[in-house]
N, C-alpha and C positions, 0 to 999 in steps of 0.2 A: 587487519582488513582495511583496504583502501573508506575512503567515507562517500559512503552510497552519491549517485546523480542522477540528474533525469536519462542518460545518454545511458546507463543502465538496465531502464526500464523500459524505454520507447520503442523499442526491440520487442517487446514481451507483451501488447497488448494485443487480448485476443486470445491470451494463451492462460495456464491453473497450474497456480500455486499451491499448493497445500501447507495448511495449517495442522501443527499438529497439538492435538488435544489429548484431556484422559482417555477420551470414548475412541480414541484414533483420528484418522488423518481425515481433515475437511478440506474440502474443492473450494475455490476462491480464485475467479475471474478477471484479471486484470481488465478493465474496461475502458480506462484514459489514464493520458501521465500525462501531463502539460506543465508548463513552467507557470511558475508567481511572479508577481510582480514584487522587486526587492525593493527592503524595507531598508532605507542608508540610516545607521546611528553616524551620527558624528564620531570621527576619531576612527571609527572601525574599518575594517575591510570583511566582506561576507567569504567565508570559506565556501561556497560553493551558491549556486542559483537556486533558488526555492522554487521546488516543485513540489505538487500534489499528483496523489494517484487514487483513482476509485477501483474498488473490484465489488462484484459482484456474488452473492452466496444463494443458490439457487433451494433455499430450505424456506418453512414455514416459519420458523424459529426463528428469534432474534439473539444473535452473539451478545455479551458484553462487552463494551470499551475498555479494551485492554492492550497486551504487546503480547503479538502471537509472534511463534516461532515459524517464518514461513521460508519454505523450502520450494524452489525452484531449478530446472535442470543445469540454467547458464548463469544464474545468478549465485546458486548455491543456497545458505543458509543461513536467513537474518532476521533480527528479531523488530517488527513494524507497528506500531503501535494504531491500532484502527479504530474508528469509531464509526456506528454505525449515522446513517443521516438521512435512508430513503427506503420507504417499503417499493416496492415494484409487483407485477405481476411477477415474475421470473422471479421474484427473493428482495434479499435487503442488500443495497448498496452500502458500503463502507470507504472512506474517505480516511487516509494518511497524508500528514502534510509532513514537509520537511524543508526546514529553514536554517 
């Protein structure tokens, strides 16, 4: 598999991924993808722009920080590592960064 980008994703907000779990598959909201600001080590070259993306899980329940396996129609199926960062009215926000 190519190594994921924001160019990707930015296609995809708005739109549910599903995560899949023991209990089965959970809804998960892509809500923003936006790039980082890069971080230069000396000597290196960055393989790719660091971006973040938040989605949205419209449950009472708070997930664990973990790497779920999320499956999407045009992206297909990759494993994302989220953490949760925001309760909301509508659910808990989760945040993956990628650097």
């Amino acid at each position: 598999m190519e190594l994921l980008s924001l160019e990707h994703f930015a296609g995809c907000v708005n739109e549910t991924f599903h995560a899949g779990l023991s209990e089965g598959e959970v809804p998960f909201v892509l809500v923003e993808a936006r790039p980082l600001q890069a971080q230069q080590v000396r000597g290196t070259q960055a393989m790719r722009t660091p971006f973040s993306l938040l989605f949205r899980h419209c449950a009472s329940f708070l997930l664990p920080q973990q790497i779920y396996q999320m499956r999407h129609d045009r992206i297909g199926s990759v494993g994302i590592f989220l953490v949760p960062i925001a309760r909301e009215r509508e659910g808990f926000l989760y945040q993956a960064v990628f650097n």
